[in-house]
N, C-alpha and C positions, 0 to 999 in steps of 0.2 A: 668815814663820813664826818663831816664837819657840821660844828653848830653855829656857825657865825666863824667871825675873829680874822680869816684871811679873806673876804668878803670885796675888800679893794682891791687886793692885790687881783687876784682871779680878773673880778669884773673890768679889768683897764681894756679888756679886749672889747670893744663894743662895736668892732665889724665881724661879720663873719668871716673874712678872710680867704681864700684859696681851698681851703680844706673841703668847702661843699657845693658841688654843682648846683648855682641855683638859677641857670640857664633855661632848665626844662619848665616849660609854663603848665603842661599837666600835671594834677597834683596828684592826681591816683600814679603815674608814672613818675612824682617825682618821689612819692611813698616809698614803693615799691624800692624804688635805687636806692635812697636810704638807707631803709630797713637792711637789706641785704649790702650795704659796704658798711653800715656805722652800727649796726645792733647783733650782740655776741648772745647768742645762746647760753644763758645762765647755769641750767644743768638739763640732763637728760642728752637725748639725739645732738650731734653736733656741736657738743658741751665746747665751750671756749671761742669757737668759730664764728665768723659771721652768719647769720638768719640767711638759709634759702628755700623763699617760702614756694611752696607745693603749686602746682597752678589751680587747684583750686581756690587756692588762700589768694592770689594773684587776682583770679577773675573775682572775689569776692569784694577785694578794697577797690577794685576797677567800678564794680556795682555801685558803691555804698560812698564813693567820691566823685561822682558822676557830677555835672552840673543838676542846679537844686534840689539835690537829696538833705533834706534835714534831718530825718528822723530814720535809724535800719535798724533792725533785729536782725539775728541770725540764732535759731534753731537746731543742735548739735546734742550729739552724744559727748559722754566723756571721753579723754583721750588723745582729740583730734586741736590741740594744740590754743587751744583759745587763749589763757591766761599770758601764756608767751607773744601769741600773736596781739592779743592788747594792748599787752606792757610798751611791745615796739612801734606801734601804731601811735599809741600816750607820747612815748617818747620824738617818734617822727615829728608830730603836732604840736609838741612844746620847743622845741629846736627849730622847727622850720620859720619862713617867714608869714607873715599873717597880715593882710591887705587891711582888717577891721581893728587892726591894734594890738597891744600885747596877748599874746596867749594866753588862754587862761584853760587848763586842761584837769578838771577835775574826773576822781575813782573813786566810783558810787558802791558801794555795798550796804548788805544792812547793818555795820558797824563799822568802823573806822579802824577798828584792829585787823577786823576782814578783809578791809579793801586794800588795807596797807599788805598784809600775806600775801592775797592770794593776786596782786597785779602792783601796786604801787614799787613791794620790793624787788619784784623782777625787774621793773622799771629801774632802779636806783642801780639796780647792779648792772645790768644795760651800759648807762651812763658811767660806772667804774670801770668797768672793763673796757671802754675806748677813749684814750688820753685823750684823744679830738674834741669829746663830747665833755669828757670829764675837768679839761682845763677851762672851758669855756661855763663849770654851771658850776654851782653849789647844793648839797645835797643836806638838807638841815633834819636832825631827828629829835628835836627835845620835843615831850610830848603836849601834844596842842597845836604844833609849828611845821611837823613833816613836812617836806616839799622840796622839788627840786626848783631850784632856781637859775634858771639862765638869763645873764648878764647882756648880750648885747641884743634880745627882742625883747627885751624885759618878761620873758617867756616863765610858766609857774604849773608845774603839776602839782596836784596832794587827791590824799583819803578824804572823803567824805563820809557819814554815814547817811543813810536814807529817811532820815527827819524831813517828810517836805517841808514846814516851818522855817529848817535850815537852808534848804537849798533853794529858797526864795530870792538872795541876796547875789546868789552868782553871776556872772556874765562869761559863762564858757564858751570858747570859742571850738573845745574838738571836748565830749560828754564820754565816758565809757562807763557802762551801768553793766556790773557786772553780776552776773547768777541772774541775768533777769527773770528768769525759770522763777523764781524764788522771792521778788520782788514786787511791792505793793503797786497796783495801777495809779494809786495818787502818789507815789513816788515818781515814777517814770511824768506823768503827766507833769509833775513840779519842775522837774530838770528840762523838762521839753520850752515849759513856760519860761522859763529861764535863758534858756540857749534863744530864744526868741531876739534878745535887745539887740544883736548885730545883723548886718546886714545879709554875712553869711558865717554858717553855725550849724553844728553834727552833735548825734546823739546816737551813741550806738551802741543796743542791747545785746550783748553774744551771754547765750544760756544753755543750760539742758531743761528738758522738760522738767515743770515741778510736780509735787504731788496736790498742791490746792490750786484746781483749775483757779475757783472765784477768786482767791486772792494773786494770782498770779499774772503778772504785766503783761509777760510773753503769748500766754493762754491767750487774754484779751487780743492782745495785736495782731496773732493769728489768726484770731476769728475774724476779727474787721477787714484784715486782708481777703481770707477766702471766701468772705461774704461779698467783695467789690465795692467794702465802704475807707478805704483808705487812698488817702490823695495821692497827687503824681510824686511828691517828694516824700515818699516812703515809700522807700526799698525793706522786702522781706525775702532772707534765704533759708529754706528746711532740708539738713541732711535727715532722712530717716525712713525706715523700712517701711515694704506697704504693710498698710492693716490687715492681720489676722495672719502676716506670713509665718512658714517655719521656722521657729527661734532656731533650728540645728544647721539650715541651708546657708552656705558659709555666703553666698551667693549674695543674700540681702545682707547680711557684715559688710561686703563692699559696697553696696547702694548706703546705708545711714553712716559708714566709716571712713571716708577714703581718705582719711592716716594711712588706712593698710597699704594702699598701693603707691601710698609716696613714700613709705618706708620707715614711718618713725613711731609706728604703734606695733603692737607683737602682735599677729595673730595666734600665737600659742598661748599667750595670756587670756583672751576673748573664747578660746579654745579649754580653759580652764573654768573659766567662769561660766558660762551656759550651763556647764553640768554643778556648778557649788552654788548660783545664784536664785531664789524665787524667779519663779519667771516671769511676773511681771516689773522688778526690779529689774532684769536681764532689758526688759521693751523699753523701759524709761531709759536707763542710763547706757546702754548699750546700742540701740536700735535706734534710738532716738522719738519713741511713741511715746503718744498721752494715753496714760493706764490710768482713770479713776480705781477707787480702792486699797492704793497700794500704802501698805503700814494701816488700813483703818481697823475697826473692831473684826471687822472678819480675815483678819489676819493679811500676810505679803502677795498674797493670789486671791484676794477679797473678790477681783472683778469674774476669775477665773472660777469661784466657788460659788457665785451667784449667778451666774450664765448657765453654769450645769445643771439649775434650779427651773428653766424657761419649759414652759411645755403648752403644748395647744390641747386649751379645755373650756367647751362653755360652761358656765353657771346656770344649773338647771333650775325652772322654774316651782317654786314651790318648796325647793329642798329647803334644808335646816341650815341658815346663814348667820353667821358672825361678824359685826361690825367695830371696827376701830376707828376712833377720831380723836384728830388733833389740831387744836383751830385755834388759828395766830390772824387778827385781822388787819395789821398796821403792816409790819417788816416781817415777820414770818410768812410762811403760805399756812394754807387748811387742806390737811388731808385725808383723806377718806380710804381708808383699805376694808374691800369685801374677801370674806373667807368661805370658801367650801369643805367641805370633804370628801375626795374623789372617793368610786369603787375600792382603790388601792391603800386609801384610809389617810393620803398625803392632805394639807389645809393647800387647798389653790387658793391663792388670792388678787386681788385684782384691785386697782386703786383711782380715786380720784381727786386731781389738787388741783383749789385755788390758789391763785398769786394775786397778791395784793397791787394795784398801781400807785403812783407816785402820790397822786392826788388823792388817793380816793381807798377806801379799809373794804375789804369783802364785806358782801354783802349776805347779812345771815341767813334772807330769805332763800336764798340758792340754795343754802347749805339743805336749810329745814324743807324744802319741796325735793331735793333730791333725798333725801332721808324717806320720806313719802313714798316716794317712786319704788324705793328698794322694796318699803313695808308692802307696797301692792304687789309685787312680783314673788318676792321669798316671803320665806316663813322664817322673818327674823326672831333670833334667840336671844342677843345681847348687842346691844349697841353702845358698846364702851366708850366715854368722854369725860375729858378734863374738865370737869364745871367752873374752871377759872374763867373762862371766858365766854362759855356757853349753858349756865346752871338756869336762865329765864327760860330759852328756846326750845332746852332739855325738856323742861316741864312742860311746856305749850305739846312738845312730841309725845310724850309719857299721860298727859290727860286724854291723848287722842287714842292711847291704847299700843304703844310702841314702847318694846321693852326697851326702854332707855335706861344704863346703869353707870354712876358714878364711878370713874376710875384715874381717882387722886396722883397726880404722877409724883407720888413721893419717892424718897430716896429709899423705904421701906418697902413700898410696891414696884416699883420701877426696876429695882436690882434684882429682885428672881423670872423679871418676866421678859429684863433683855437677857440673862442666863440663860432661861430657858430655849428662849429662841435662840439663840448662839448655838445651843445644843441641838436644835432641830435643823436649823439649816445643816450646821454641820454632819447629822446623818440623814439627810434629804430628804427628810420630811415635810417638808413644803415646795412646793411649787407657784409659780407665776408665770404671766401671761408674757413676759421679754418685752413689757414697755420702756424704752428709754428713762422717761421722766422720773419712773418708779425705781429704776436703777439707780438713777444718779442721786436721789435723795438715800437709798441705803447707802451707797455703797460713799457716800460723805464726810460719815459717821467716824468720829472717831474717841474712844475710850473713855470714860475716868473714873479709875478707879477709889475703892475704897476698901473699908472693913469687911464686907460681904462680899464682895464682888468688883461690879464695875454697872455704872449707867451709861449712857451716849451725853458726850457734851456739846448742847447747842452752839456756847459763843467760840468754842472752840474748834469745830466742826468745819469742813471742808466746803462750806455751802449749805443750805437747807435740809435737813433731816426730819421735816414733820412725817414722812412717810414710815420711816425707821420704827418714829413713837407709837401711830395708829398701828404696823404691821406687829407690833409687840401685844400691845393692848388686844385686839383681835386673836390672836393666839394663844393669849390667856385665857378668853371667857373660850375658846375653842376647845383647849386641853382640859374645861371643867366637866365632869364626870353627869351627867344631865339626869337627874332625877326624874323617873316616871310617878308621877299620880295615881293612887288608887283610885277609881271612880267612887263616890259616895254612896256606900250601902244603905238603901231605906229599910227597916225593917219595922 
């Protein structure tokens, strides 16, 4: 690879020349011919050869080069060829011709070393491995500069990292955002913003699912898809098994895989891993599902060990209740977890969260007449809260005769009481009611440790976890050992 110095010589070529049909006025058909005469399999399947891509890979660039498609995601399991398939699509896009001007074909990852790895240098070797390709560019690697340059479209790939800041100034004509599983929604939005200045311009996210829905691009664009909020020029494709299928049914492997049945994935490897993998790492990276949970505090099957917690139970009136609260009025929500204890001696608990809107901070009154409501129904025992934010309202409750009790979320208090709970879920001694909402804020949560133990950390955390904090809190004044009163002897 060269860093400069034969630059003229190379570049005198500045027609394309005989070498590349560029007859075909379709571009998804003229992709396709490309890829598979001028782009050589780097390694793995078909190492040396030219690309011959699967027909689902086929009807995929058929999709996502349609007339006015600007924007596609595609949704995949590992395995099924993306990285390669990018690099050749980068490389198609920088070499072809382009009706709005030189090409400009940047590879988005979230660092520039990433993007150069895991797609730029497939790309670069692409282009070595075919004189055709290779006499006509330049391939520069000093660091700052990477890029392939082709001489007769004035044509330019390179790495980017996913700084939107950075990727302000582009003017891409073909975008490859890669791992978008794993990539910031104000990153994708940036490059999207970007690919905007010409007349026509593609941006195309291929990912596996990630483990943080809220910061994940992918997540988002999938939900605006299935919701029927994304426009006509946005193409989405999802290989992936249905929900709640058998991880052992080889059956759904070829529904979220179909490597297997074009030949360049093992199914004795997939066959390997089902039985060495957590199962909900197996749903994500193999299946192609969104697992919340997975790597959080409750461990690689967090979603799996807190569903086996769900059970139908009312809250009877009058019993002995435990209350936990954790109240964020701005950018957090305010959550409420009620606890019982069944026959069985399990704490069922049950929860309520506010979310704050854009405008406007919850409002406390809610909080304090739902508090109310609890006191007239149960025979509340403790009503655990952070007086950071609620120590006025607390008191307003507490004169009314509502055992309202301070529960300082320090690092001191905090660490034995997500312990504990870690240890109760873990031998199922709690139970809940299988709310969504209540799920998704546990199961969020992920670690940080220290000296003692480990707390839940909010800014790190996979989305909001006030639920996490009240269901802790709650379980604490739960597990306290309740002192009976002697009656006062007069004598």
């Amino acid at each position: 690879m060269a860093q400069g110095g034969n630059a003229r010589s190379k570049f005198a070529v500045t027609t394309p020349g005989p070498w590349y049909d560029w007859t075909e006025t379709d571009p998804a058909e003229r992709a396709i011919r490309f890829i598979q005469t001028y782009c050589r399999a780097p390694k793995g399947y078909g190492h040396g050869q030219p690309l011959k891509l699967a027909p689902f890979q086929q009807e995929w660039i058929r999709d996502i080069l349609a007339p006015g498609i600007r924007q596609a995601a595609k949704s995949t399991p590992r395995g099924q060829g993306k990285s390669t398939e990018n690099a050749a699509l980068a490389v198609w896009a920088t070499f072809d011709r382009n009706d709005t001007g030189e090409p400009q074909v940047p590879i988005m990852a979230t660092t520039v070393g990433q993007a150069q790895r895991s797609v730029f240098d497939v790309a670069a070797k692409m282009v070595a491995a075919e004189p055709l390709l290779d006499e006509r560019s330049l391939t520069y690697t000093a660091i700052g500069s990477t890029r392939i340059a082709v001489g007769y479209n004035g044509g330019t790939c390179f790495p980017i990292a996913n700084d939107p800041d950075g990727l302000q100034g582009l003017d891409p004509s073909f975008a490859v955002v890669d791992e978008v599983g794993f990539q910031p929604l104000e990153s994708w939005t940036a490059m999207v913003l970007a690919s905007g200045k010409r007349a026509q311009s593609l941006v195309v996210g291929v990912g596996t699912p990630g483990l943080d829905r809220e910061r994940s691009a992918l997540w988002h664009l999938r939900s605006a898809y299935l919701d029927g909020q994304t426009p006509p020029g946005f193409s989405f494709t999802e290989y992936a098994a249905p929900e709640g299928c058998d991880i052992h049914d080889e059956r759904n492997w070829h529904i979220a895989m179909p490597a297997l049945a074009a030949g360049y994935q093992s199914i004795d490897a997939i066959r390997t891993a089902v039985h060495m993998s957590p199962e909900s790492h197996f749903r994500v990276f193999h299946l192609g599902q969104w697992v919340d949970g997975t790597d959080g505090w409750l461990g690689a099957d967090g979603r799996k060990a807190w569903d086996t917690l769900a059970f139908r139970y009312n809250l009877r009136d009058g019993a002995p209740t435990w209350v936990g609260l954790d109240v964020g009025l701005k950018r957090d929500s305010t959550a409420l977890v009620i606890g019982q204890r069944r026959p069985s001696g399990q704490l069922h608990a049950t929860s309520r969260v506010w979310m704050p809107n854009d405008d406007e901070t919850i409002d406390v009154s809610d909080i304090m007449g739902f508090i109310r409501e609890l006191d007239a129904r149960y025979k509340l025992i403790d009503v655990a809260y952070d007086p950071r934010l609620f120590e006025l309202p607390a008191q307003i409750l507490a004169d009314e005769g509502i055992p309202m009790l301070e529960f300082n979320q320090s690092l001191e208090r905090m660490t034995p009481a997500f312990g504990n709970l870690f240890e109760a879920i873990k031998r199922q001694e709690i139970s809940h009611d299988g709310d969504p909402a209540f799920a998704q804020q546990i199961l969020n949560a992920v670690p940080r440790l220290n000296e003692r133990g480990f707390t839940l950390a909010k800014r790190k955390s996979r989305g909001k976890i006030d639920c996490a904090y009240a269901l802790a809190m709650c379980f604490d004044r739960a597990s306290v050992k309740q002192t009976v009163r002697s009656p006062l002897a007069v004598l």
